[in-house]
C-alpha positions in Angstrom: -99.0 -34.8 -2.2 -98.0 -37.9 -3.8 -97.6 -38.5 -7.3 -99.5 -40.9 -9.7 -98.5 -41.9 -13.1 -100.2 -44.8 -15.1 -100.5 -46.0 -18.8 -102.7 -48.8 -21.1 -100.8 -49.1 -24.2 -99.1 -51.6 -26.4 -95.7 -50.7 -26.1 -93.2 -51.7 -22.7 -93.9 -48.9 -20.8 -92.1 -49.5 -17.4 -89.4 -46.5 -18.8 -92.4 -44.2 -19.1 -93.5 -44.8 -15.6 -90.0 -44.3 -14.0 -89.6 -41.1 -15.9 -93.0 -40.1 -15.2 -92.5 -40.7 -11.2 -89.4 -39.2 -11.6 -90.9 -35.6 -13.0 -94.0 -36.3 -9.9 -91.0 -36.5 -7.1 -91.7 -33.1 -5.9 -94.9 -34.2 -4.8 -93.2 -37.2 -2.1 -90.2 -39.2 -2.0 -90.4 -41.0 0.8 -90.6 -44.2 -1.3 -91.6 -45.2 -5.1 -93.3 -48.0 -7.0 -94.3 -49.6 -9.8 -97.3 -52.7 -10.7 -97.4 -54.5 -14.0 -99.6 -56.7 -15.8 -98.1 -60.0 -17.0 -99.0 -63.8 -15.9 -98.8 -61.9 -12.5 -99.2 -58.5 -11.1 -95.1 -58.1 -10.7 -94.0 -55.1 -8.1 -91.4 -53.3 -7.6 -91.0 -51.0 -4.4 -88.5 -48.7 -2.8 -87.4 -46.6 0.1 -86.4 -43.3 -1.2 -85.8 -41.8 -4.7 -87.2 -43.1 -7.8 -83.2 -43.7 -9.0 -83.9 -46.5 -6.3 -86.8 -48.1 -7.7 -85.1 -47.8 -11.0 -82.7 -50.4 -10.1 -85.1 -52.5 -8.9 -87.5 -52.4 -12.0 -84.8 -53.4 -14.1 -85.5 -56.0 -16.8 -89.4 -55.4 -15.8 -91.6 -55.0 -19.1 -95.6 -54.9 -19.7 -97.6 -52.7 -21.2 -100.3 -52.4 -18.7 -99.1 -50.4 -15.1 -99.1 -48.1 -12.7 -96.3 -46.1 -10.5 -96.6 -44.0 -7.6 -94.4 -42.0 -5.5 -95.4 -41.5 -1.8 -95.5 -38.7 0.9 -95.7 -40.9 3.8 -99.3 -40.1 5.8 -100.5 -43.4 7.6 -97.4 -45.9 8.3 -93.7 -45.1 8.1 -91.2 -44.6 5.2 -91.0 -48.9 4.4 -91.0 -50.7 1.4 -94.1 -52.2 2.8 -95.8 -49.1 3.2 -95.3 -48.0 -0.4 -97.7 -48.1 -3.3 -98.8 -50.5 -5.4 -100.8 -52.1 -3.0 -102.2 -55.4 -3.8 -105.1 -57.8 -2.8 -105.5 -60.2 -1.7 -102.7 -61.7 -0.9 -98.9 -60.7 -1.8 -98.0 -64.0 -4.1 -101.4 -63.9 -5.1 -102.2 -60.7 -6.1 -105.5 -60.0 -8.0 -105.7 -56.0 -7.9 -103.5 -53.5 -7.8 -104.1 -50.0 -6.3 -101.9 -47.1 -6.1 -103.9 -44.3 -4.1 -103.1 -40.1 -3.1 -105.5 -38.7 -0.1 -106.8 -39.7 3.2 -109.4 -42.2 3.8 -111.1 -41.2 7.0 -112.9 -44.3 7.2 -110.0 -46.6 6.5 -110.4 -48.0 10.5 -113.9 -48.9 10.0 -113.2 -50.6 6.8 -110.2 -52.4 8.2 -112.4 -54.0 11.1 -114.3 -54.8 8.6 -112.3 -56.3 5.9 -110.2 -58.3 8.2 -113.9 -60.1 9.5 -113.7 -60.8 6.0 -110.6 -62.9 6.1 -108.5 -60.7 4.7 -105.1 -59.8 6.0 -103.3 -57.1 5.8 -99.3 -56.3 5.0 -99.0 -52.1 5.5 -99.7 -50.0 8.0 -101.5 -47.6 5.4 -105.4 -46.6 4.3 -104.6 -47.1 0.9 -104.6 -51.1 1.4 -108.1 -50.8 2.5 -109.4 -49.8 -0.9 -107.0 -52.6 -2.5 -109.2 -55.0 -0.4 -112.5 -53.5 -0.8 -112.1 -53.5 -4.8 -111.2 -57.2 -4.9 -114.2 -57.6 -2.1 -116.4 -56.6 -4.6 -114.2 -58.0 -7.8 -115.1 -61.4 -6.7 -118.7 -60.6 -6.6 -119.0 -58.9 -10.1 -115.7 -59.9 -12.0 -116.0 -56.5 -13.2 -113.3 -53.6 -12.1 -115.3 -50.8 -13.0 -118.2 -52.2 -11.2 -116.1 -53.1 -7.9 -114.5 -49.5 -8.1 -117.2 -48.0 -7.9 -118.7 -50.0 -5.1 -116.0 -49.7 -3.0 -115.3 -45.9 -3.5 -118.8 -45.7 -2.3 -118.2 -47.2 0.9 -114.9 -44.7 1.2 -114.7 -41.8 3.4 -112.1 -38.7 2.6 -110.1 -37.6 -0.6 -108.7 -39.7 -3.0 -107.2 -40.5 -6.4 -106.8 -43.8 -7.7 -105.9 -46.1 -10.5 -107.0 -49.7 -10.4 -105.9 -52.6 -12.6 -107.0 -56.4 -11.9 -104.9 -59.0 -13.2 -107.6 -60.8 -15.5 -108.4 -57.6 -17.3 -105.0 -57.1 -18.6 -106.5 -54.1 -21.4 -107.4 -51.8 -18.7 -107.3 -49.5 -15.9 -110.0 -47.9 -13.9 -109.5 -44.3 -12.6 -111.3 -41.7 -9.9 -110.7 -39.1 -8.1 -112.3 -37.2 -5.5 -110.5 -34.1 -3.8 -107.1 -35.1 -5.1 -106.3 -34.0 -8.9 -105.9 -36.8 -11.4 -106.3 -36.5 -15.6 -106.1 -38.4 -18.5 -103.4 -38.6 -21.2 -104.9 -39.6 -24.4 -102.5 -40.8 -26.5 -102.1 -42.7 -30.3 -103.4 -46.4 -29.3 -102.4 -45.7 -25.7 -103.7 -43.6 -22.9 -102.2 -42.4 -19.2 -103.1 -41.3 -16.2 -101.2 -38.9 -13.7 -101.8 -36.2 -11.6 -99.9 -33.8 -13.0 -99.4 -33.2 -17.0 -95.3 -33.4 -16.2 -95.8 -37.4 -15.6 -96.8 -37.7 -19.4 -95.2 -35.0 -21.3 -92.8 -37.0 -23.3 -96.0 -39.3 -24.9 -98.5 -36.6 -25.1 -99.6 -33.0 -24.8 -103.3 -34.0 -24.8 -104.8 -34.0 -21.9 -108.8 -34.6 -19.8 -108.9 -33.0 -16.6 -111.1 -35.4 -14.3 -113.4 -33.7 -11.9 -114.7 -34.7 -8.6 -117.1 -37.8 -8.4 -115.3 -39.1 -11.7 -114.7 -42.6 -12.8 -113.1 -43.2 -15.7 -112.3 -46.7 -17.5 -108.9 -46.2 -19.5 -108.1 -49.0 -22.6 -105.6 -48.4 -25.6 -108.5 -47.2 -27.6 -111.0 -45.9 -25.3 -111.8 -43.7 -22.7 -114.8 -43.5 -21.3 -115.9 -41.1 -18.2 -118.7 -41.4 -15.6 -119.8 -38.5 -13.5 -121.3 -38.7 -9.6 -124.5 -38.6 -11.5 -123.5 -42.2 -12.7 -123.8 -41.0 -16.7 -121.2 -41.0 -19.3 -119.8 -37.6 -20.0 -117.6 -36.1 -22.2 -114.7 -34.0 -20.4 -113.0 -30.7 -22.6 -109.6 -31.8 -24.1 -106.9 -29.8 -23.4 -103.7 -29.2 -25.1 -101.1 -28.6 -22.3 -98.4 -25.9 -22.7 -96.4 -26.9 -20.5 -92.9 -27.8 -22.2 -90.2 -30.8 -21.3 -87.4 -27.8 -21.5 -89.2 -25.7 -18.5 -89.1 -29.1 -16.6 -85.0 -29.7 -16.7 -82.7 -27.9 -14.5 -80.6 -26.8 -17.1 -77.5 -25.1 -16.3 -78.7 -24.5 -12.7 -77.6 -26.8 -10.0 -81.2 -27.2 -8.5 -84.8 -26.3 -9.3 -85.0 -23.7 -6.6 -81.5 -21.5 -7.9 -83.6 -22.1 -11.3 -87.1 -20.5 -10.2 -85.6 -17.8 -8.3 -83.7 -16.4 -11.5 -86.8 -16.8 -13.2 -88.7 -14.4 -11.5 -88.3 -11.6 -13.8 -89.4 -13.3 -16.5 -92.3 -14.8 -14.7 -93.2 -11.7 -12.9 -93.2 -10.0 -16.9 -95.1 -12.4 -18.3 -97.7 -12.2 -15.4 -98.2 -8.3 -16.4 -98.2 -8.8 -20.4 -101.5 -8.2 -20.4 -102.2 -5.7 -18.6 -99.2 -3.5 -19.6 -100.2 -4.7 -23.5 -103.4 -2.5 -22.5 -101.7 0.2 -20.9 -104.6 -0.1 -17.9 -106.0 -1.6 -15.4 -109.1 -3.4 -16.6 -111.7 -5.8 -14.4 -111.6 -8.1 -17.5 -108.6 -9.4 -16.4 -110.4 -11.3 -14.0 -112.8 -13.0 -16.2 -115.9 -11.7 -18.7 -117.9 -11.0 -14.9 -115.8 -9.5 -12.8 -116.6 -5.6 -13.4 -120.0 -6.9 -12.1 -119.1 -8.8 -9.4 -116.2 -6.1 -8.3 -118.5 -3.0 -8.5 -120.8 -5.5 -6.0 -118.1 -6.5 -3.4 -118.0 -4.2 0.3 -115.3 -6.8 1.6 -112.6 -9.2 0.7 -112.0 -11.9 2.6 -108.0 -14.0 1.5 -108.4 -17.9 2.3 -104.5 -19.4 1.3 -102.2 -21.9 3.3 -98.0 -21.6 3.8 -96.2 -19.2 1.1 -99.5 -18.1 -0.7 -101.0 -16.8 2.8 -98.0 -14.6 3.8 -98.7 -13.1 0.0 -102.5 -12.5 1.1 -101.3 -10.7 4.7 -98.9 -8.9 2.3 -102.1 -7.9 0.0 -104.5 -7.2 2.7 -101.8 -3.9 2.9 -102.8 -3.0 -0.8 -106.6 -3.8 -0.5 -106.9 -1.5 2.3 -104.7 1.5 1.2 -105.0 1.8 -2.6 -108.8 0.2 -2.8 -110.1 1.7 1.0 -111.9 -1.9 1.0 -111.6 -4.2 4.4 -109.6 -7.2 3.9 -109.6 -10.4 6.0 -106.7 -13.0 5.9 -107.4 -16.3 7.2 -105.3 -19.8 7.2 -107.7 -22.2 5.0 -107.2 -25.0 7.3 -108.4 -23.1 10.0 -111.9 -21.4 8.7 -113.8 -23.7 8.1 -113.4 -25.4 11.1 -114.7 -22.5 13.0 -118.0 -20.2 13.6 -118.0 -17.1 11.0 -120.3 -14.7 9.8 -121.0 -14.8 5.9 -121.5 -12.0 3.9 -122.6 -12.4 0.6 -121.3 -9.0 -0.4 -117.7 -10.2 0.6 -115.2 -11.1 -2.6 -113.4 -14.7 -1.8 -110.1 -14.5 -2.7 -108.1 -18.4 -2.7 -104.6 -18.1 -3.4 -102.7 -21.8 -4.5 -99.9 -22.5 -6.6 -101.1 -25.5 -7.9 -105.0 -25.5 -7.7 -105.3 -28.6 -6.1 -104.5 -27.3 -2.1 -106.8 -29.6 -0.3 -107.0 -26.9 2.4 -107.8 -24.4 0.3 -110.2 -26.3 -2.0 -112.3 -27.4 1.3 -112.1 -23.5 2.3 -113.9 -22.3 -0.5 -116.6 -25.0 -0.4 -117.6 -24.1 2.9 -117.2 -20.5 2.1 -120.0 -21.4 -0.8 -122.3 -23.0 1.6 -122.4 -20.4 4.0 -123.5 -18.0 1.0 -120.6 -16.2 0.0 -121.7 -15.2 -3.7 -118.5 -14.3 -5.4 -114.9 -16.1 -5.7 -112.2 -15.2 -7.4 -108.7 -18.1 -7.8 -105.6 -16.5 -8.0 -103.7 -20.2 -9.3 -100.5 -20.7 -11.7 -102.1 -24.3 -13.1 -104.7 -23.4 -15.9 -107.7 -25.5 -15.5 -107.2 -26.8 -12.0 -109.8 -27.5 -8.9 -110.0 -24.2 -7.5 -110.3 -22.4 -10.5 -112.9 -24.3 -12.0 -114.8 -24.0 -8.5 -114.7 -20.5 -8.6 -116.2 -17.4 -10.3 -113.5 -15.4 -11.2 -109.7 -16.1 -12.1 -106.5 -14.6 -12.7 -104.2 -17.2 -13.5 -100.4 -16.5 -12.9 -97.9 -16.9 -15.3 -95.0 -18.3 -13.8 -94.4 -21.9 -15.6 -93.6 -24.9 -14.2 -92.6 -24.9 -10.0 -90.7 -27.9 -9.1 -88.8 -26.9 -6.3 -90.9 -27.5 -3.1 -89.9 -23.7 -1.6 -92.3 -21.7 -3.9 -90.5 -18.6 -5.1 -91.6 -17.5 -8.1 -95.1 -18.6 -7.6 -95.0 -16.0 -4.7 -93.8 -13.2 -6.1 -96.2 -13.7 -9.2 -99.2 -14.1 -6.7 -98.0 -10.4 -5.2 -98.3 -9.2 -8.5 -101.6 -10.4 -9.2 -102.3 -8.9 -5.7 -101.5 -5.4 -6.4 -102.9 -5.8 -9.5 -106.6 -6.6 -8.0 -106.2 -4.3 -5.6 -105.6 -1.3 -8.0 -108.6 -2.7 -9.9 -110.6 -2.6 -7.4 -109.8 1.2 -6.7 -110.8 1.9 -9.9 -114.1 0.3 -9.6 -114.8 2.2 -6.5 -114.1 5.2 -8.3 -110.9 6.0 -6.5 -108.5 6.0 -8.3 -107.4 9.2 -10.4 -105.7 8.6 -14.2 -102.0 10.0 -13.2 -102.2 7.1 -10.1 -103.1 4.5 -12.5 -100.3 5.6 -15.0 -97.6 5.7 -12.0 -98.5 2.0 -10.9 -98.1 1.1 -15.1 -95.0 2.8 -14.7 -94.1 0.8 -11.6 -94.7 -2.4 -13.1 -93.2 -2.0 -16.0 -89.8 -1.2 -14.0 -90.2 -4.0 -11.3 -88.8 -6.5 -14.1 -85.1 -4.8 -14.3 -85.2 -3.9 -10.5 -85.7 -7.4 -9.3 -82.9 -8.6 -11.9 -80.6 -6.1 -10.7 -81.8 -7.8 -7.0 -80.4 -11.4 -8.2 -76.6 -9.6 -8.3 -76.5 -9.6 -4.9 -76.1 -13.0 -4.5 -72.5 -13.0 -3.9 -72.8 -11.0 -1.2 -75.4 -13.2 0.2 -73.9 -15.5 -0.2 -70.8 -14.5 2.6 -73.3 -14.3 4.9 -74.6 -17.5 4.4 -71.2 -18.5 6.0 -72.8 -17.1 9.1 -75.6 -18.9 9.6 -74.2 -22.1 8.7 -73.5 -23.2 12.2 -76.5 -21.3 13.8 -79.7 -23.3 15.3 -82.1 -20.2 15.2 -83.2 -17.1 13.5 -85.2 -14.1 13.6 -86.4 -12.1 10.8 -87.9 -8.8 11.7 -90.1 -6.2 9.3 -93.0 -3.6 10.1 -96.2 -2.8 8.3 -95.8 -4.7 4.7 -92.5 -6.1 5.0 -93.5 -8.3 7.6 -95.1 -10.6 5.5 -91.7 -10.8 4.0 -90.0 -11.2 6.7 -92.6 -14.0 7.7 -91.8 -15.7 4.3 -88.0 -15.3 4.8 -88.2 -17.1 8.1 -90.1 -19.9 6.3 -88.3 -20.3 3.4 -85.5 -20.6 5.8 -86.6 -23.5 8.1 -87.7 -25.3 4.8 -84.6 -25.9 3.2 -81.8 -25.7 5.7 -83.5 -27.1 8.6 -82.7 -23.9 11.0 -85.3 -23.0 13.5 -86.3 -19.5 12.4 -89.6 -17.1 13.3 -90.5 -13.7 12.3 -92.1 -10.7 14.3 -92.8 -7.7 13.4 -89.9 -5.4 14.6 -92.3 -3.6 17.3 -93.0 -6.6 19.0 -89.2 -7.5 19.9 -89.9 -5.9 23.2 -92.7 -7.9 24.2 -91.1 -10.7 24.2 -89.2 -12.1 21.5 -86.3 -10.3 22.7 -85.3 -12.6 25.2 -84.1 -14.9 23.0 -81.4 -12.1 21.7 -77.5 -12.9 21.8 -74.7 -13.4 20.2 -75.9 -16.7 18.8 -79.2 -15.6 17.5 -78.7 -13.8 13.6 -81.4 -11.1 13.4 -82.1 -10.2 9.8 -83.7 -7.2 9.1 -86.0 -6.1 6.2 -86.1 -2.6 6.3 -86.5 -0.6 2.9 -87.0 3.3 2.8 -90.6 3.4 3.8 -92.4 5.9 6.2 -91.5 3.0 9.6 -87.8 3.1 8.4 -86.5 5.2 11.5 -88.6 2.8 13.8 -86.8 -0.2 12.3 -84.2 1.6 13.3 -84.6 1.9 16.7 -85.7 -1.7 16.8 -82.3 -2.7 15.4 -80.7 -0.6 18.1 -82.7 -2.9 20.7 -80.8 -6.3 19.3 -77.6 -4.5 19.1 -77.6 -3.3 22.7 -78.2 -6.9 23.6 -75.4 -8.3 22.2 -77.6 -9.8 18.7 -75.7 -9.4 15.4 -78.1 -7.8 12.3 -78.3 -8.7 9.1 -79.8 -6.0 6.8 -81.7 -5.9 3.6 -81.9 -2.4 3.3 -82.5 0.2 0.2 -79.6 1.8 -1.7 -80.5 5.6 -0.2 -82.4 4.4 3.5 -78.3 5.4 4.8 -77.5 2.4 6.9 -73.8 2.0 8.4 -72.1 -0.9 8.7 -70.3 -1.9 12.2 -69.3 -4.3 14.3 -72.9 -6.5 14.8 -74.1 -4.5 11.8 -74.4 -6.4 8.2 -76.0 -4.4 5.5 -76.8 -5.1 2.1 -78.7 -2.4 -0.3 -81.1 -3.8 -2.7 -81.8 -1.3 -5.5 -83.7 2.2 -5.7 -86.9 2.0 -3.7 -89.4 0.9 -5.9 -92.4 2.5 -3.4 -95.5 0.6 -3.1 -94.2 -2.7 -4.5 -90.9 -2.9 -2.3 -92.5 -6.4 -1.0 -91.9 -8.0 -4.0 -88.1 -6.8 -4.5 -87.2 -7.1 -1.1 -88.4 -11.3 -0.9 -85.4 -12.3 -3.5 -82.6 -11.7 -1.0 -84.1 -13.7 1.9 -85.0 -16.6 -1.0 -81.3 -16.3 -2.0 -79.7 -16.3 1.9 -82.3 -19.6 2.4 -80.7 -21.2 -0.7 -76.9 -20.5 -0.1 -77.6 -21.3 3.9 -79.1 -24.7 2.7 -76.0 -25.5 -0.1 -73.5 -24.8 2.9 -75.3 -26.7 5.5 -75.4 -29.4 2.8 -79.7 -30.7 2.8 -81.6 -31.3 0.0 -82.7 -27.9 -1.3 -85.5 -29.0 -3.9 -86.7 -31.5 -1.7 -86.4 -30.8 2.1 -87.6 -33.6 4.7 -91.0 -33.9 5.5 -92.6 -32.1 2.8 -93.8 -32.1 -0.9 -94.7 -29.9 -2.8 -99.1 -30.1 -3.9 -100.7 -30.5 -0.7 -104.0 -32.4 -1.3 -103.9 -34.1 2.3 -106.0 -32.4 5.2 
C-alpha cells in the first residue's frame, strides 16, 4: 500500500513524478505529494487524486524529487498528513522523507524526538523518520550516514527515499518489508515501488532486497546490504508495457481485466499445453525432488488469493489424495502450530510483496518447514525470491484493486499443481492426464463465451441497486466462489454481502431471508446440484428472491422469485473458474449503477504491504 516514485536526473522531472504517482494510485489515494530540490525543499500536497496535486505542482521544476501517494494508516486523510514529510521545521525544511509501512516504534521515537526539541506537524509515523534522519544529519552532514542511523533505531516495515536539501545530487533509498527498486536510467536514475512509476524513462530495472540502502546520483548507484558491504543487485529488463497499463477502449481497469481473462488464463497454460504434459519443472529445476518429498500441503494467502487456496484445497485432495491446509496469513503466525518439515508451503499473492503473506512464510521457515513454493504474477518479487519453488502467473499488469484476472490465473496454477502432484504420487493414469490437457485447452473459449452474458447480468444488476445486503450460496467447490462473489461485491458497490455454503442456510443464516435480501446462487451441474436445489427451495418458501448462475443442461426454471442465467456446457472439474466471471461481472455492473468508484473503492488499495 502506498506508492513511491522518485528521480536524480538533470532534466525537470516534476511531470515524471505526477505521471509516475498517477500509474502508483492503485496502491492509495487518500492524498498525493511531491518534494523538490531548489534553494528550498518546495512541497506540494493534496487531499485526494493525484489530478489534485497536479494543480498544485504547477509551474514547480527541479531535477532532484520525490512523490508519493498515501493509503492513510496513522492520522486521517489531511494535507497535513500526506507525504513529503519534512524536518525540521516546515519553512525550514532540511530533509525530506516520503515513507510506505508501519513503524511500530514510531511512539517511542516521538517521546523521544520531541525531548529533543523537535515538533511535530502530522499525526503520522512517517514524520518520525523525517526527524530522526536530520537528528542524525546534523551530527554527520552526511545522508547516507544519518539514514542508516536512524533506520537502525526503526521498528516495523518500511520503504523510503531521502533527500537533504544541501545534497542537491542525491537521494538515499531503503527498504525493509515494503518493495522498492531502482530505475537506472541515461544520466538519471529513479526509484519506485512498482516498475509502472517509471516505464516511460526506462525499462531497466534493480530490485532492492530487504536490509538494502541504496545511494542514487545521476551517474551512480551504489547498494549496501544488512551486512553493511557494497553489492551488486541483477538488472532486470522489465516487460511490462505502457499499452497493458491504459484503459483503452474500456471504461475502467476492472471491465478491462475481466475481459482479459482468457487471454491471461491462455498464456498461463502455454507452457504446459506447448509440452502436451504435466511436468514438475514447471515449478522450478527442484521441484520433482521436493514434490516426490512432500506428505502435506499447507495454503498461506490473504483476501481474493485465499478463497482460490480453499478452492484448491478441493483439487489437492481429490486428484492428488494429498491433505491440504488453508490458513489466512495474517492469522498463522500469530498462533501455536505444529511444523512438519515434510509439508509443501504454498503462498499465493498477486503482487509478491503481501506483507501478510511475506511474514507467513518467514515464520513458516523458522519453525522448519523445508519446502516453499510462490504462486505470484510479479516476476522477481519478495515472496518468490524467499521461496524454493515458483510458478509465476501470467496475467499482465492488475490495476484494478478487485483482483480478477489474477484469481482465476492463480486457479489455474492450482489445478495445475495439484495434477502434478498426482502424477508424482503415481496416481495419475495417462488417459486422466490427456482429459485435464483437453480441459484446459477448452477453458479459454468457454470462459469467452462466459463474458456474453453480460447483458443479461447486467438486468439484474437493476435489482440490487437499491438493496443493502446479499447472500451468495455454493456447496463443496463453488463455495469458494460464492465466497469470492460476495467479496468482490462489498468491494466495489459498497453492499453488505456474505457467503455460506448452501447447507448451512438452515443453521442460521436463514433468518435473515426476505423479500429484501437477493440470494444468488452458484449452482453448476455437479454431483450436490439437487441439494442446491433443495436449498434454493428453502429461500423461496421464505419469501427470498434467487438469482442463479446455473449450467446450460443442470434444467433450472425460471419463476416468480426465480432468476436464472446458464453459463456454458459444464466444463467438469474446472467449473470454479468459469463460474467466478458472472459474479465479477454482476459486482461491476451493480457498482456502475450504484455509481462508486469501481477501480478504486474506499478504504482500500490495491499491494498490501501494511500488517
Amino acid at each position: 500500500m502506498c506508492g513511491i516514485v522518485g528521480a536524480v536526473s538533470t532534466r525537470n522531472i516534476v511531470p515524471l513524478l505526477i505521471e509516475g504517482l498517477s500509474r502508483l494510485e492503485y496502491r492509495g489515494y487518500d492524498s498525493a505529494g511531491i518534494a523538490i530540490l531548489n534553494q528550498h525543499i518546495e512541497r506540494a500536497r493534496a487531499v485526494g487524486r493525484v489530478s489534485e496535486l497536479a494543480l498544485k505542482a504547477e509551474g514547480m521544476h527541479g531535477t532532484v524529487g520525490i512523490g508519493h501517494t498515501r493509503w492513510a494508516t496513522h492520522g486521517g486523510v489531511t494535507e497535513q498528513n500526506a507525504h513529503p514529510h519534512v524536518s525540521p521545521a516546515q519553512d525550514q525544511a532540511q530533509i525530506a522523507v516520503v515513507h510506505n509501512g508501519i513503524i511500530e516504534n514510531h511512539d517511542e521515537q516521538r517521546d523521544r524526538l520531541k525531548a529533543l526539541g523537535y515538533q511535530f506537524y502530522s499525526q503520522t509515523d512517517t514524520e518520525v523518520i523525517a526527524h530522526l534522519v536530520h537528528h542524525y544529519y546534523q551530527q554527520s552532514h552526511d545522508l547516507l550516514t544519518a539514514v542508516k542511523k536512524a533506520i537502525a533505531e526503526l521498528t516495523g516495515a518500511y520503504a523510503i527515499s531521502v533527500i537533504a536539501l544541501d545534497q542537491p545530487t542525491k537521494m538515499v533509498v531503503a527498504r525493509l518489508g515494503c518493495p522498492l527498486l531502482i530505475g537506472l536510467g541515461e544520466g538519471e536514475n529513479f526509484v519506485a515501488s512498482d516498475v509502472s512509476a517509471v516505464l516511460s524513462a526506462t525499462r531497466k530495472v534493480i530490485y532492492l532486497e530487504d536490509g538494502d540502502v541504496a545511494t542514487l546520483q545521476t551517474d551512480s548507484v551504489v547498494i549496501i546490504d544488512k551486512q553493511d558491504e557494497v553489492v551488486s543487485r541483477k538488472i532486470h529488463l522489465s516487460d511490462v508495457s505502457l499499452a497493458s497499463l491504459e484503459l483503452g477502449p474500456y471504461s475502467h481497469f476492472m471491465q478491462k481485466e475481466i475481459y482479459e481473462q482468457p487471454r491471461a488464463i491462455s498464456d498461463t497454460i502455454e507452457a504446459l499445453i506447448d509440452d502436451g504434459a504435466f511436468r514438475s519443472e514447471l515449478f522450478g529445476q527442484s521441484a520433482a525432488a521436493v514434490l516426490s518429498k512432500v506428505d502435506s500441503v499447507l495454503i498461506l494467502a490473504a483476501g481474493t488469493s485465499y478463497y482460490a487456496g480453499l478452492t484448491a484445497k478441493y483439487w489437492l485432495e481429490s486428484i492428488a489424495k494429498i491433505p491440504t491446509s488453508v490458513e489466512i496469513a495474517s492469522e498463522y503466525r500469530y498462533r501455536e502450530s505444529v511444523p512438519n518439515p515434510n509439508q509443501l508451503i504454498v503462498t499465493i499473492s498477486q503482487s509478491g510483496e503481501t506483507l501478510d503473506t511475506m511474514e507467513a512464510l518467514k515464520h513458516a521457515q523458522k519453525l522448519g518447514h523445508r519446502h516453499s513454493l510462490a504462486i505470484c504474477n510479479v516476476q522477481e518479487s519478495a515472496i518468490p525470491r524467499a521461496s524454493s519453488l515458483i510458478f509465476y502467473t501470467r496475467a499482465g499488469a492488475e490495476i484494478g484493486v478487485a483482483s480478477t484476472k489474477a484469481f482465476t490465473t492463480q486457479l489455474i496454477a492450482l489445478f495445475v499443481l495439484a495434477v502434478t502432484l498426482s502424477k508424482v504420487r503415481g496416481l495419475l493414469t495417462e488417459a486422466q492426464e490427456q482429459q485435464y490437457l483437453s480441459d484446459l485447452r477448452q477453458l479459454t473459449g468457454s470462459v469467452q463465451i462466459a463474458l456474453n452474458l453480460e447483458p443479461q447480468i447486467r438486468e439484474w444488476a437493476h435489482r440490487f441497486g437499491d438493496k443493502e445486503h446479499a447472500l451468495f450460496l455454493g456447496r463443496g467447490i463453488h463455495y469458494p466462489i460464492a465466497m469470492e462473489g460476495a467479496l468482490k461485491l462489498k468491494e466495489i458497490s459498497y453492499i453488505h454481502a456474505e457467503a455460506y455454503p448452501a447447507g448451512e442456510l438452515k443453521h442460521g443464516p436463514l433468518a435473515l431471508v426476505d423479500n429484501n435480501m437477493p440470494v444468488v446462487v452458484i449452482a453448476p451441474n455437479d454431483a450436490l446440484l439437487e441439494k442446491v436445489k433443495s436449498n434454493m427451495q428453502e429461500v423461496k418458501a421464505r419469501g427470498g428472491e434467487l438469482f442463479v448462475f446455473a449450467d446450460a443442461d443442470s434444467h433450472f426454471k425460471e419463476s416468480e422469485g426465480v432468476h436464472v442465467i446458464r453459463t456454458p456446457r459444464h466444463v467438469g472439474v474446472l467449473s470454479p473458474i468459469l463460474h467466478v466471471i458472472p459474479v465479477q461481472l454482476l459486482a461491476y455492473h451493480v457498482a456502475l449503477l450504484k455509481g462508486t468508484d469501481v477501480d478504486k473503492p474506499r478504504n482500500l488499495a490495491k499491494s498490501v504491504t501494511v500488517e
